[in-house]
C-alpha positions as CSV (number, residue, x, y, z in Angstrom):
1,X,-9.4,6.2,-8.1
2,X,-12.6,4.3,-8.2
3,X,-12.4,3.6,-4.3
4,X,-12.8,6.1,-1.8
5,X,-11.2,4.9,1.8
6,X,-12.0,7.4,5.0
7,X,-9.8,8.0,7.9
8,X,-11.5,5.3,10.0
9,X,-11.5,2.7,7.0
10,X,-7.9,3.3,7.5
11,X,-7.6,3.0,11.2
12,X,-9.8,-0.3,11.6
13,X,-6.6,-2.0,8.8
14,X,-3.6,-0.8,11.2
15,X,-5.9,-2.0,14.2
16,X,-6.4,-5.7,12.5
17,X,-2.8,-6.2,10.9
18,X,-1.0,-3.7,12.9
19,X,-0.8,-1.1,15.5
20,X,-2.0,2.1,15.1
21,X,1.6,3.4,15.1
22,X,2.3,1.8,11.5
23,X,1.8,3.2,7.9
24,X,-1.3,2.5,6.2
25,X,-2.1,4.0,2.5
26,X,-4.2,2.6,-0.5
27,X,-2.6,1.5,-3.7
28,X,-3.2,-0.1,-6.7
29,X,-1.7,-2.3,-9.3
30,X,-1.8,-1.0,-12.7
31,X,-3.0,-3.2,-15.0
32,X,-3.6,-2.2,-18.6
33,X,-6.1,-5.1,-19.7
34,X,-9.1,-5.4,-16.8
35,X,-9.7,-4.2,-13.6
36,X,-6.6,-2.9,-11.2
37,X,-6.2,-4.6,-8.1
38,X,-6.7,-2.2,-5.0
39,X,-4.0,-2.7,-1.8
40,X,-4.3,-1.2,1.5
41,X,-0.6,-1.5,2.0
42,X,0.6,-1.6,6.0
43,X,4.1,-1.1,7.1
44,X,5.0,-1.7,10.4
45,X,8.7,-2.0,12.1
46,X,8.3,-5.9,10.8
47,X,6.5,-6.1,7.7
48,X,4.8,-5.1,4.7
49,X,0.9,-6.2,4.5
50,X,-0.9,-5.9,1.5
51,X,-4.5,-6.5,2.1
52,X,-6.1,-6.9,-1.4
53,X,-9.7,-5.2,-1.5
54,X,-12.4,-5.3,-4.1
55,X,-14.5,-1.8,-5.0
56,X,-16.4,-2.4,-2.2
57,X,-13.4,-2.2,0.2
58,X,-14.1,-5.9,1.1
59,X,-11.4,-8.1,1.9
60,X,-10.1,-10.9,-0.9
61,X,-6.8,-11.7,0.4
62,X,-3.6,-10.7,2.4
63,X,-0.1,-10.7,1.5
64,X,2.5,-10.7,4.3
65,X,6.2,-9.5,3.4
66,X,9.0,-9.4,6.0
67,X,11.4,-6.8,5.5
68,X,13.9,-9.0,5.7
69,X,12.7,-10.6,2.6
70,X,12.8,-7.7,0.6
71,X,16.1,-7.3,-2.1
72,X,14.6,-3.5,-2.8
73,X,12.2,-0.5,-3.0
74,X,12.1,1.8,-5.6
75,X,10.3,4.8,-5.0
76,X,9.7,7.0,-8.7
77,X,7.0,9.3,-10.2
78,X,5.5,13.3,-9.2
79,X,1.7,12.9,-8.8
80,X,0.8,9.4,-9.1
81,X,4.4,8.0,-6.7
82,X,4.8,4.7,-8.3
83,X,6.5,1.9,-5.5
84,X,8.3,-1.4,-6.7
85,X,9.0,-3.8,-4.1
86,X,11.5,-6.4,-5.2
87,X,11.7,-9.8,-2.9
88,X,13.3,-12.5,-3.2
89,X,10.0,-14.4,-4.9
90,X,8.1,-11.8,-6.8
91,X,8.3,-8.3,-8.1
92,X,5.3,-6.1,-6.5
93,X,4.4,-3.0,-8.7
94,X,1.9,-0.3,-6.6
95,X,0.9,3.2,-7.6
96,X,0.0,5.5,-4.7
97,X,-2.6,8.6,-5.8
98,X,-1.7,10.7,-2.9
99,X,-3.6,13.6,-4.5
100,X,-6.8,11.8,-5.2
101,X,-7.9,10.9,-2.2
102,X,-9.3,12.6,0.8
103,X,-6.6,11.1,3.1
104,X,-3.5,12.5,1.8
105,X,-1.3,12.9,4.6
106,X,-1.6,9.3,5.3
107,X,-0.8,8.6,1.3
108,X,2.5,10.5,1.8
109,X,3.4,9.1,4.9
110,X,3.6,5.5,3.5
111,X,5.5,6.7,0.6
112,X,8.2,8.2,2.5
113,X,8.4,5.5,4.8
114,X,8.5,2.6,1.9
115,X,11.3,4.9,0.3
116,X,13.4,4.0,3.5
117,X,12.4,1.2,5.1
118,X,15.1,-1.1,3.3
């Protein structure tokens, strides 16, 4: 990953979308032509946020998806757990590097919790 988020980069997202209760993780979206997109992806009792970032870990935009908006999530892959979340709207396709990042409890934590919040 070209982004390296700390424990506390993680807190202050669950403390402005969320509570500090919910699942935060970082993500990205593969892309083979240009640069990826980077999530920090938030799931709370409610929702899904996705809180685009640039390498910086600056904010460019935030997606809101209620679960009840969301047909599916598939949950596939060993190392690198890639997530598709299928809504009504738009397919949204995430890869979570739980191993290469210093925050890896908090990476598997969101994946579990994406594999059964539908």
């Amino acid at each position: 990953m070209k982004l390296r988020l700390s424990d506390e980069d993680m807190k202050m997202s669950k403390e402005k979308y969320a509570d500090l209760t919910a699942a935060a993780g970082f993500a990205e979206e593969p892309k083979f032509i240009g640069l990826a997109n980077y999530y920090v992806v938030i799931l709370d009792e409610e929702k899904i946020t996705l809180v685009q970032t640039d390498l910086g870990f600056n904010e460019k935009g935030t997606t809101i998806i209620p679960l009840t908006k969301v047909n599916s999530i598939k949950v596939s892959g060993t190392l690198i757990k890639k997530v598709v979340i299928d809504t009504h709207r738009k397919k949204y396709k995430l890869q979570f590097k739980a191993m290469a990042i210093p925050n890896r409890a908090e990476q598997k934590n969101i994946v579990e919790k994406l594999a059964v919040a539908v």
